[in-house]
N, C-alpha and C positions, 0 to 999 in steps of 0.2 A: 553268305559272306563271312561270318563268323567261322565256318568249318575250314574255308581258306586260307582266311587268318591265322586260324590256330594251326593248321598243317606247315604254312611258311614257317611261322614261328620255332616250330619243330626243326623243318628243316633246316633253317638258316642255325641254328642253335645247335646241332647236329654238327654240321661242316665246320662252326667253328671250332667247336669242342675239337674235334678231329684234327683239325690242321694245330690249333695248341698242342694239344699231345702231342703229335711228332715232331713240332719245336722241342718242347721239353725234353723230348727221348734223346733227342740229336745233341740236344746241350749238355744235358748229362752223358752222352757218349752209350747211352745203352744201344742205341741202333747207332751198328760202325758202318765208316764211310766206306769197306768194302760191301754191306749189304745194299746200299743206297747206291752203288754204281752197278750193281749186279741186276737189280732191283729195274733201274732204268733201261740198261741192257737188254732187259726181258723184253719189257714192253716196246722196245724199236724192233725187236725181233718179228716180235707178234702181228700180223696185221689187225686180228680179229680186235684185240682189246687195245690199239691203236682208234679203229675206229669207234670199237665203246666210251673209249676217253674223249674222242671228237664231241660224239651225240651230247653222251653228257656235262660238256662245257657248252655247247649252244640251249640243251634244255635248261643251264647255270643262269645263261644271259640273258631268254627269254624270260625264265623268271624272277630275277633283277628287274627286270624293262617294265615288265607289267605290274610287280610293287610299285616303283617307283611312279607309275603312273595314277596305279588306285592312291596312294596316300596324295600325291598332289591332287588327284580327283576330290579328295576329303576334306582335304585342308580348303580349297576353295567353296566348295559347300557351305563348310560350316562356318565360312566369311561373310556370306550372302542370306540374304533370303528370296526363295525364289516362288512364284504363283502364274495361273497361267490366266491371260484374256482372251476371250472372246478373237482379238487379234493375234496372238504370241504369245511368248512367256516372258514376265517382267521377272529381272533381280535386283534386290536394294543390298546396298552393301550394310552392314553391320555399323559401320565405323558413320552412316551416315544421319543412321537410327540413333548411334549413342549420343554425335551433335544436337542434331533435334532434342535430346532430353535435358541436354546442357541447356540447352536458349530456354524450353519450357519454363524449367525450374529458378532461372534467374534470377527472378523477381520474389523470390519465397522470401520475405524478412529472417525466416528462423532459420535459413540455413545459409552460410558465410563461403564453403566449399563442396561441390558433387562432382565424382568422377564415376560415370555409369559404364558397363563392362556388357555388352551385350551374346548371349551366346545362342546359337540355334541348334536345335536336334532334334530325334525321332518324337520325345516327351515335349515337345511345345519350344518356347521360345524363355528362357531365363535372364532378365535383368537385374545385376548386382551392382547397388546404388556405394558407392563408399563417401562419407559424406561428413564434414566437418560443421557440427550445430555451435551456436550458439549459449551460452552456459544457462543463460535465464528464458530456457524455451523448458517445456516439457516434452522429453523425450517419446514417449507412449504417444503422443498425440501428434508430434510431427513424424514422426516415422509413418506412422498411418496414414498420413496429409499426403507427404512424399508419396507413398506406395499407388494411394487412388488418383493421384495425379499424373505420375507417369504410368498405369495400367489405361487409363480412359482415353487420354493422349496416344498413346501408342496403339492400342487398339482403331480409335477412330482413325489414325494416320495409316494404318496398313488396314484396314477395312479385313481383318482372318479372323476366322474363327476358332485356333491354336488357342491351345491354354498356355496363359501368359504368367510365369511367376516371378513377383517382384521381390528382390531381397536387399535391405538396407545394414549396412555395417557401419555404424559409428564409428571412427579411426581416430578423432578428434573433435576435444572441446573446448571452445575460447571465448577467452571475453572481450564483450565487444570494446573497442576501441572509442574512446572518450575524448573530444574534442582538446585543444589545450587550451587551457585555464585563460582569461583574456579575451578567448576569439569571440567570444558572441557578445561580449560587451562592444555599446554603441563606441563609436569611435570621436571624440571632441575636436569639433572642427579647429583647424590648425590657425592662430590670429596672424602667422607672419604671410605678408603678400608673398605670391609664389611668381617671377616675370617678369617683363621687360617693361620700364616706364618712358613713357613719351614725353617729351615735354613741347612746346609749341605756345603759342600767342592764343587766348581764348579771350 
C-alpha cells in the first residue's frame, strides 16, 4: 500500500510539475504559439501517438478513480471501529465512542470541561482527552483518575484487546464559581399577608 502511495504521489507530482512548466514557458513566450500549433498539428497527423494520448488519458482516469476511492476507503476506516462476530462484522463509529466518554466522565467533581478526540489505527486505538480542571484539584492525580477511567470504561465497552492509549491535555484552568453572597442565607418569613380577604357573618 505504501509503495502505491508513494509511486501516485510521484506521479501525480510529476504531471504537475510538467503541466506548470509549460504554463510558465507559454507566459514567458519561450515556447511560441508557432511551436504549439505545429506541435498540435503533428499529433492529428499521427495516429499512432493519437492513440498513445488516448490510452494514457484513460490510464489518467483510472487512476484518479481509484485514489479517489482508496482515500475515501481510509477516511471511513479511520471513522469506525470495526470487529467481526461469530454473526458478521460489527462497526462503532468513533463519534459514538467519544459521547460515551463525555456521559462517563460527567460526574468527575475535578473536572468542569472534557472534549475526547478518538482516533483508530494500525498501532491500537488513541484517546486525546482536552480537558478544562478545576484550579484546587491536583493535577498529577486527576489526570491519572481521567486516564484509568476512560481506559477501563472503553475497554470494558468495546470488549478488544488493541492497545488503548489515553492522553490528557489540560487547555484550561478555572475557578470554581461561588454562589452569590446572600443566597444561602435563610430567608425571614415575610409578616405582610400575601391575598384575597373574605369578609362574611361568622
Amino acid at each position: 500500500m505504501r509503495i502505491v502511495s508513494g509511486l501516485t504521489l510521484f506521479f501525480y507530482t510529476l504531471v504537475f510539475l510538467t503541466i506548470g512548466g509549460l504554463f510558465v514557458a507559454v507566459s514567458l513566450n519561450i515556447i511560441s504559439q508557432e511551436a504549439i500549433v505545429d506541435t498540435i498539428a503533428m499529433l492529428y497527423a499521427m495516429t499512432n501517438i493519437r492513440l498513445i494520448l488516448g490510452l494514457t488519458g484513460l490510464v489518467l482516469i483510472f487512476i484518479s478513480i481509484m485514489v479517489v476511492q482508496l482515500t475515501v476507503g481510509k477516511i471511513r476506516r479511520e471513522k469506525t471501529i470495526a470487529f467481526e462476530n461469530p454473526d458478521g462484522q460489527v462497526t462503532i463509529a468513533l463519534s459514538a465512542i467519544e459521547d460515551f466518554i463525555r456521559r462517563a466522565l460527567r460526574q468527575l467533581p475535578e473536572v468542569k470541561e472534557l472534549k475526547p478526540n478518538v482516533r483508530a489505527g494500525k498501532k491500537g486505538i488513541i484517546i486525546i482527552n482536552k480537558v478544562t480542571l478545576f484550579s484546587d484539584v491536583n493535577i498529577p492525580e486527576t489526570t491519572e483518575k481521567i486516564q484509568n477511567i476512560v481506559k477501563s470504561r472503553v475497554q470494558d465497552m468495546l470488549g478488544v484487546e488493541e492497545p488503548i492509549s489515553i492522553r490528557v491535555h489540560v487547555v484550561k484552568i478555572v475557578h470554581k464559581e461561588e454562589p452569590p453572597k446572600g443566597q444561602n442565607k435563610e430567608e425571614k418569613p415575610s409578616s405582610q399577608f400575601r391575598g384575597s380577604i373574605e369578609y362574611g357573618n361568622y
